[in-house]
Residue frames relative to the residue before (quaternion, step in Angstrom):
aa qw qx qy qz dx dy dz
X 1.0000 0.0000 0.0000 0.0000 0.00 0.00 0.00
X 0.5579 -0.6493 0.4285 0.2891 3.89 -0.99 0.97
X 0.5040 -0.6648 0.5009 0.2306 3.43 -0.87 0.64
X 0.6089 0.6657 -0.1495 0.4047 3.45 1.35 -0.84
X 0.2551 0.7221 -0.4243 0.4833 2.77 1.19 1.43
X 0.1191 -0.7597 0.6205 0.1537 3.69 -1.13 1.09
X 0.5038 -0.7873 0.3554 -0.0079 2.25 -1.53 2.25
X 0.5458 0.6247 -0.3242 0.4546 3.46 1.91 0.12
X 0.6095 0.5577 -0.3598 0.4337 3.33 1.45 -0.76
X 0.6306 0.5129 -0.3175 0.4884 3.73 1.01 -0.57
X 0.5589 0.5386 -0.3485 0.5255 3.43 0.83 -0.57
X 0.7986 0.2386 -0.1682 0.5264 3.87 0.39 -0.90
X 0.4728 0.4967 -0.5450 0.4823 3.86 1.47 0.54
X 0.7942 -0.3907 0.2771 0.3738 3.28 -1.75 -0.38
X 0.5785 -0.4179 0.4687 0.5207 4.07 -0.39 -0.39
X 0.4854 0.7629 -0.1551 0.3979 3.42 1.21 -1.09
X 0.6836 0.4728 -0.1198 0.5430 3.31 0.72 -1.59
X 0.6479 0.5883 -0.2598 0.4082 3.93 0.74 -1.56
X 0.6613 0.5506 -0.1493 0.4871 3.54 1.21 -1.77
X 0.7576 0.2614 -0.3775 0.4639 3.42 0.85 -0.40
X 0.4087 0.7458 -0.4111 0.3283 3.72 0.87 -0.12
X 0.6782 0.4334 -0.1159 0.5820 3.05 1.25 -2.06
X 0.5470 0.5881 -0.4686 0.3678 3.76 0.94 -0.36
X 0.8563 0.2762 -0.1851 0.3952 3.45 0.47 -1.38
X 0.3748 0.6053 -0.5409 0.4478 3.43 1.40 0.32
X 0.5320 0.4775 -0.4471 0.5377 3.77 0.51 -1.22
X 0.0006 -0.8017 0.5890 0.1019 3.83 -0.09 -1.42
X 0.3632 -0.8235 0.0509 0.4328 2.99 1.89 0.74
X 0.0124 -0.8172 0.5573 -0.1465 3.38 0.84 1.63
X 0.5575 0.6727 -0.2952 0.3867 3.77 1.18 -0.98
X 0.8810 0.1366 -0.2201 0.3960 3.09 0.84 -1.37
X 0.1881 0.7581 -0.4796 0.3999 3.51 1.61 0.62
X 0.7056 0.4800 -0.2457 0.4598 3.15 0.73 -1.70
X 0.8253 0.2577 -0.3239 0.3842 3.62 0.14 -0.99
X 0.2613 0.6912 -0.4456 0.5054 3.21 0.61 0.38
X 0.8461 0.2411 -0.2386 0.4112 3.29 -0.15 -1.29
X 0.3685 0.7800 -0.3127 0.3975 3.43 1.58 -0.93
X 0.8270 0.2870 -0.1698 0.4526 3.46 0.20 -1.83
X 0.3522 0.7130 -0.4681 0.3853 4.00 1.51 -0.20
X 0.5653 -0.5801 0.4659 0.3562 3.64 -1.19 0.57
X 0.0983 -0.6652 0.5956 0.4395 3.50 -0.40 -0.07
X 0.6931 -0.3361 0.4109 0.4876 3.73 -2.14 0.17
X 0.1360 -0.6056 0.7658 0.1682 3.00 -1.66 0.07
X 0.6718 -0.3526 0.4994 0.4183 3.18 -2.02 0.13
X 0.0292 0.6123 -0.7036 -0.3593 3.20 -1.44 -0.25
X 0.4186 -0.6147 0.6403 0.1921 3.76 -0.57 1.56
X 0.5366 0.7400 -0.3140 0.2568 3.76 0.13 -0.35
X 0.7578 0.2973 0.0579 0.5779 2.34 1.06 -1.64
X 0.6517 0.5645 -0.3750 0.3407 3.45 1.15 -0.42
X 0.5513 0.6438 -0.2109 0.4870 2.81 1.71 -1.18
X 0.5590 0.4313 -0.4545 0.5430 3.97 0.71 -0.74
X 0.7691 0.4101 -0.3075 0.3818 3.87 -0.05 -1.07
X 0.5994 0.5197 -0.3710 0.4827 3.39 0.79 -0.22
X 0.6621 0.4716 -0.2821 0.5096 3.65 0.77 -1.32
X 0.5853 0.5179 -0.4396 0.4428 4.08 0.94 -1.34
X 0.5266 0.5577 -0.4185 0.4864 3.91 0.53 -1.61
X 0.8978 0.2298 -0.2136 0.3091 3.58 -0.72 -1.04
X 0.4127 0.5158 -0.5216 0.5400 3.80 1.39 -0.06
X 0.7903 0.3848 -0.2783 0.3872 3.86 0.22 -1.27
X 0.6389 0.5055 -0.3454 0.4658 3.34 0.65 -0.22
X 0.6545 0.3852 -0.3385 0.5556 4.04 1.20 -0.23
X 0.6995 0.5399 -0.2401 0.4019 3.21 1.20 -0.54
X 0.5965 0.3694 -0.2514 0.6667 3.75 1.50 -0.40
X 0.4270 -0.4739 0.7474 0.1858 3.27 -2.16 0.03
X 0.4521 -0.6961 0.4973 0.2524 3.34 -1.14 0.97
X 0.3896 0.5308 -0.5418 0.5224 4.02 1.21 0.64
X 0.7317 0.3738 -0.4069 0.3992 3.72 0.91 -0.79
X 0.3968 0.7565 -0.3696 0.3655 3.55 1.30 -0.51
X 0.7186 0.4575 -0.1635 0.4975 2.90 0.21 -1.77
X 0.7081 0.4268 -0.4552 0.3307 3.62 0.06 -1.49
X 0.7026 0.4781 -0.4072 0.3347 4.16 0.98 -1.44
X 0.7044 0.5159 -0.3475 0.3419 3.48 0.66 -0.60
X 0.6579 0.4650 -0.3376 0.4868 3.21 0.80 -0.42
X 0.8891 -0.0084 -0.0386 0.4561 3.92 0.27 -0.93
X 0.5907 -0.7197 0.2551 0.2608 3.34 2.01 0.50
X 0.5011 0.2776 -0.5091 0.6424 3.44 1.39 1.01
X 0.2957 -0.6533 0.6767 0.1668 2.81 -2.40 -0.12
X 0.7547 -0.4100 0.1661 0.4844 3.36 -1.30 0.37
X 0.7513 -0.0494 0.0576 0.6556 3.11 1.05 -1.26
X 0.7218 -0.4133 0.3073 0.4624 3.55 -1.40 0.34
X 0.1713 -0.8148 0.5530 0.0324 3.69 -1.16 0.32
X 0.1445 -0.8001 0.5472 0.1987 3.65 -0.07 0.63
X 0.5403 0.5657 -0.4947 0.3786 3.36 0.29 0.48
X 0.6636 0.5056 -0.2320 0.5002 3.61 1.41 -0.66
X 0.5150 0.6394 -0.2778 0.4987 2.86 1.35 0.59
X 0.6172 0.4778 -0.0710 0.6210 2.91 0.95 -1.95
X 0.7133 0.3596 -0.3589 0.4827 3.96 0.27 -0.75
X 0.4367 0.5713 -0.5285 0.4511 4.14 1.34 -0.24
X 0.5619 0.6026 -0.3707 0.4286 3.58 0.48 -1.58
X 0.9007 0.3681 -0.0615 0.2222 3.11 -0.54 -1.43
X 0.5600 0.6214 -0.2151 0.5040 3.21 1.72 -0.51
X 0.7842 0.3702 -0.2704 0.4181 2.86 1.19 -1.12
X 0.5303 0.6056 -0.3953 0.4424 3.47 1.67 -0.31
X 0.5402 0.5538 -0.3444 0.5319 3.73 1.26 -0.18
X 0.6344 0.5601 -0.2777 0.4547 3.64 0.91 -0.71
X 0.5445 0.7524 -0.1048 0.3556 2.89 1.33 -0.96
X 0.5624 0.7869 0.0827 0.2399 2.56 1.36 -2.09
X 0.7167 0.5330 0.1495 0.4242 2.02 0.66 -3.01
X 0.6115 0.5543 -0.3573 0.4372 3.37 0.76 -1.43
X 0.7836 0.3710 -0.2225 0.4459 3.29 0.00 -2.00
X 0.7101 0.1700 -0.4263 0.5339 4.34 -0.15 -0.20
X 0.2067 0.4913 -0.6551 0.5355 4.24 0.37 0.75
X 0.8564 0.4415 -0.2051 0.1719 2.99 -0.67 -1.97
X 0.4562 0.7687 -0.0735 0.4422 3.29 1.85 -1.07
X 0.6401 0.6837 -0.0004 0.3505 2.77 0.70 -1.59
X 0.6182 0.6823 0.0029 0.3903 2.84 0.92 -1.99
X 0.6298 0.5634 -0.1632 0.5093 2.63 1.07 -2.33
X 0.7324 0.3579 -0.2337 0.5300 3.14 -0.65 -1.36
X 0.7592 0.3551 -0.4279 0.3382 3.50 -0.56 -0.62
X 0.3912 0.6402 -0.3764 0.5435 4.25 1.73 -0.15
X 0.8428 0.2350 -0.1920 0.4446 3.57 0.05 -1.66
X 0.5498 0.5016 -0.4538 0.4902 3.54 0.83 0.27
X 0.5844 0.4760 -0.3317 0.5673 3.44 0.75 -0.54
X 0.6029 0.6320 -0.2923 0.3894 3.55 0.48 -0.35
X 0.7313 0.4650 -0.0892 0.4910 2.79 0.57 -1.89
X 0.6469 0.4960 -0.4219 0.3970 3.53 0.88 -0.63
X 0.5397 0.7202 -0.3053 0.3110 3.22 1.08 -0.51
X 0.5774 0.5184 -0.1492 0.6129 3.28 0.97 -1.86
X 0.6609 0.4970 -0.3979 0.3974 3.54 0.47 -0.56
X 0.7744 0.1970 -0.1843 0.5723 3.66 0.23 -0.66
X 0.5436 0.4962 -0.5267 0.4254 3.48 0.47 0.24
X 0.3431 0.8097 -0.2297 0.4169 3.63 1.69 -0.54
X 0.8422 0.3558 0.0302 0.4039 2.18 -0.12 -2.26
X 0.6681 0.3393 -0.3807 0.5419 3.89 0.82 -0.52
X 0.5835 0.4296 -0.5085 0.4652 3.74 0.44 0.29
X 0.5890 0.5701 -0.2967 0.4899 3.39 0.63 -0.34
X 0.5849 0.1688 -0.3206 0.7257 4.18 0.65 -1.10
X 0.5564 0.5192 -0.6244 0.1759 3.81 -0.27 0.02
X 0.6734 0.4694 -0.2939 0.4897 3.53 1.32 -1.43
X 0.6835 0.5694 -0.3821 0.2501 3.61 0.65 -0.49
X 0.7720 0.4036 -0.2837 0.4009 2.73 1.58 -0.83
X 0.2911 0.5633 -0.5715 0.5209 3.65 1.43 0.69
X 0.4970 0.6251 -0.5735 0.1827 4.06 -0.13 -0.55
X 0.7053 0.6128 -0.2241 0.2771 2.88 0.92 -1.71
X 0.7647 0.3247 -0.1676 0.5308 3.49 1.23 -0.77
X 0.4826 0.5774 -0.4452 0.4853 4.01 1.39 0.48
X 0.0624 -0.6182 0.7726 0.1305 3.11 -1.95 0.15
X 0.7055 -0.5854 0.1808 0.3563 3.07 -1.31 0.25
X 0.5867 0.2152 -0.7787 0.0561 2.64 -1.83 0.05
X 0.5594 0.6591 -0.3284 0.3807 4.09 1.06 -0.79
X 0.8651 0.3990 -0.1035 0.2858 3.11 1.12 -0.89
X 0.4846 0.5714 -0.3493 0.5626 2.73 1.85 0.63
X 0.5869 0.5296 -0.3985 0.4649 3.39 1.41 -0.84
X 0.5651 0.5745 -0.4064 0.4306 3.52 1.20 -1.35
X 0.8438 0.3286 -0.3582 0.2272 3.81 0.51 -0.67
X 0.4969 0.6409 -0.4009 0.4263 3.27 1.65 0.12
X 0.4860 0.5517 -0.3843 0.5584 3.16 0.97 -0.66
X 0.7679 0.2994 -0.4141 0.3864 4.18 -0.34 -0.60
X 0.3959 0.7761 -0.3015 0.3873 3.05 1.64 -0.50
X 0.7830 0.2313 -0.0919 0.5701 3.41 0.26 -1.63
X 0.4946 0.4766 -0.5374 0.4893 4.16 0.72 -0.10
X 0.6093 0.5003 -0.4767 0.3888 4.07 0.85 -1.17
X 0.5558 0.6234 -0.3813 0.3963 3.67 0.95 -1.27
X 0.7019 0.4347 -0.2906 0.4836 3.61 0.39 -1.49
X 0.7401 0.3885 -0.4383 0.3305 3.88 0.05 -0.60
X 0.7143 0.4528 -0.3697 0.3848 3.44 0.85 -0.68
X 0.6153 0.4100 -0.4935 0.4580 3.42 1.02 0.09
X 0.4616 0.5110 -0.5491 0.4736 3.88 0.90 -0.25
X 0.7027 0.5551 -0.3126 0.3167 3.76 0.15 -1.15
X 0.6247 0.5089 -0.2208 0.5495 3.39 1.19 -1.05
X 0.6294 0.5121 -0.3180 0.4904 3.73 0.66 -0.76
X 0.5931 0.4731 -0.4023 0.5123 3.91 0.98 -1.16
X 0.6906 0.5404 -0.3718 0.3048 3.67 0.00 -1.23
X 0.7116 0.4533 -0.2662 0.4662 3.24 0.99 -0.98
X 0.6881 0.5515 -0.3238 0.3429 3.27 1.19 -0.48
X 0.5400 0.6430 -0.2846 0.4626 3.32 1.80 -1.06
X 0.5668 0.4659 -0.4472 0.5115 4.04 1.16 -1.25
X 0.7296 0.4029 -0.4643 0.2997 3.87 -0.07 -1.08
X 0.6292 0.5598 -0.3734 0.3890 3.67 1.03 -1.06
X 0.5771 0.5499 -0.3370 0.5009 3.70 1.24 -1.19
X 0.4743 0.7777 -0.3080 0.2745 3.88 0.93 -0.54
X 0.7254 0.4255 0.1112 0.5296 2.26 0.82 -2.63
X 0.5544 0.6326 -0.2723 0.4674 3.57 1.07 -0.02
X 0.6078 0.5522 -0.0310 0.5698 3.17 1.69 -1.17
X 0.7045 0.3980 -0.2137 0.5474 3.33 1.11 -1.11
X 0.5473 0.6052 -0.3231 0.4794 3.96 0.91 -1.17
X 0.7292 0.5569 -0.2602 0.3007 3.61 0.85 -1.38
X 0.5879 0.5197 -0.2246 0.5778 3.23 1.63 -1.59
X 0.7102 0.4377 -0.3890 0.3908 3.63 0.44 -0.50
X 0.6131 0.3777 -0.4779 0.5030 3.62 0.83 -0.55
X 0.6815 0.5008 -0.4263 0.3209 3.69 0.04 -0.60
X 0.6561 0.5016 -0.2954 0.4802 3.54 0.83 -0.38
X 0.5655 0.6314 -0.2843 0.4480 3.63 1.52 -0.56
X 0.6930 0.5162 -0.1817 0.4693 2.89 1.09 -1.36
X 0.6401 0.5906 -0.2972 0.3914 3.59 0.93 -0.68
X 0.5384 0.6007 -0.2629 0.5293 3.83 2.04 -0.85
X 0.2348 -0.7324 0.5664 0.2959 3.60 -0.55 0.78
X 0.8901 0.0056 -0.2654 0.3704 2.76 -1.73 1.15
X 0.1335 0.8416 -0.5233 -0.0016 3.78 1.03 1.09
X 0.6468 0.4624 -0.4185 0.4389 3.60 0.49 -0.78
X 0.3249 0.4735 -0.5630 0.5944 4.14 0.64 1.38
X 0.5069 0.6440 -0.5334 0.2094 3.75 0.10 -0.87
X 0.4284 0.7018 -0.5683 -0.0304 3.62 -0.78 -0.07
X 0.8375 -0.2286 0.2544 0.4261 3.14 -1.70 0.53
X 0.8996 0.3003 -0.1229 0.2923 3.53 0.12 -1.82
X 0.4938 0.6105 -0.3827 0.4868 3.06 1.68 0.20
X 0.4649 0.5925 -0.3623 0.5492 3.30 1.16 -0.22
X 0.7388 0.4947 -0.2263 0.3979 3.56 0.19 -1.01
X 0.5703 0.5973 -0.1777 0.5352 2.94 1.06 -1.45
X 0.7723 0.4304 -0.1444 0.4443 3.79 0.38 -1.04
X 0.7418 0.3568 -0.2041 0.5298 3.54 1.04 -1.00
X 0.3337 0.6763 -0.5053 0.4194 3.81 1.30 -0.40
X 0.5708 -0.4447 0.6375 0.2648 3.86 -1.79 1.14
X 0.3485 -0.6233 0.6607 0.2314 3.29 -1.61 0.79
């Protein structure tokens, strides 16, 4: 919304008029945000980490590090392994995983982006009334100061809403991290896919 707005005509409109200004500045980024706030955040599933961790170290006591070497490089082993299987399964349910708190991510990382907006769009409505003080008296200039008043009210609750949004994004950062490191630890993970899963868990 343009800044180019005269700040004398709102003053001598209704309260009414002000509230909706500050409405479509918000443009409902505020409640976007809480919203996402009150959303579960992802969790681990430890379950699952714990199977892929335990599969990794069954296959690793169970191969030689000639077979190691031979899957990663051209993707066979000495001999067949059912664990390289089992670690298909699971990988790809981890991929899975990944996608959907990725996807998350995103989110939050939108309504924060948002919110910054509303913020300085705020904030210049705000040095906009101040800088009309200088040329008010009263009765205009008291309304002018309630008004910066209740815009001060509106930023610190935008501000308070970001913080909370940055911890969940900082979260999901945390969570994105543990998942690549565990990927990386699956031989040949960046093969994972959805339909290999399917393919693998499908009744014989």
């Amino acid at each position: 919304m343009s800044m180019r707005i005269n700040i004398e005509n709102i003053l001598k409109s209704s309260e009414d008029i002000f509230q909706e200004i500050v409405k479509k500045l918000l443009d409902n980024n505020m409640e976007l945000a809480q919203q996402e706030l009150k959303a579960t955040p992802h969790q681990f599933d430890t379950t699952l980490f714990n199977a892929i961790e335990l599969t990794l170290k069954k296959l690793k006591y169970e191969e030689g590090i000639f077979s190691r070497f031979l899957y990663k490089l051209f993707g066979v082993g000495v001999k067949k392994n059912k664990r390289r299987e089992q670690l298909l399964i699971l990988g790809s349910q981890l991929k899975n995983q990944y996608s959907s708190v990725k996807y998350n991510r995103e989110q939050v990382q939108h309504h924060t982006e948002n919110l910054s907006s509303s913020l300085k769009n705020l904030k210049r409505l705000q040095e906009a009334f101040k800088d009309k003080n200088r040329f008010l008296s009263s009765p205009l200039l008291e309304r002018s100061q309630s008004y910066i008043n209740q815009i001060e009210d509106k930023l610190e609750s935008v501000k308070e809403s970001q913080s909370e949004l940055n911890n969940k994004l900082r979260l999901f950062q945390e969570i994105i991290a543990e998942y690549k490191a565990l990927f990386k630890k699956i031989p040949r993970y960046h093969e994972l896919r959805e339909e290999t899963y399917l393919q693998l868990s499908a009744p014989v």
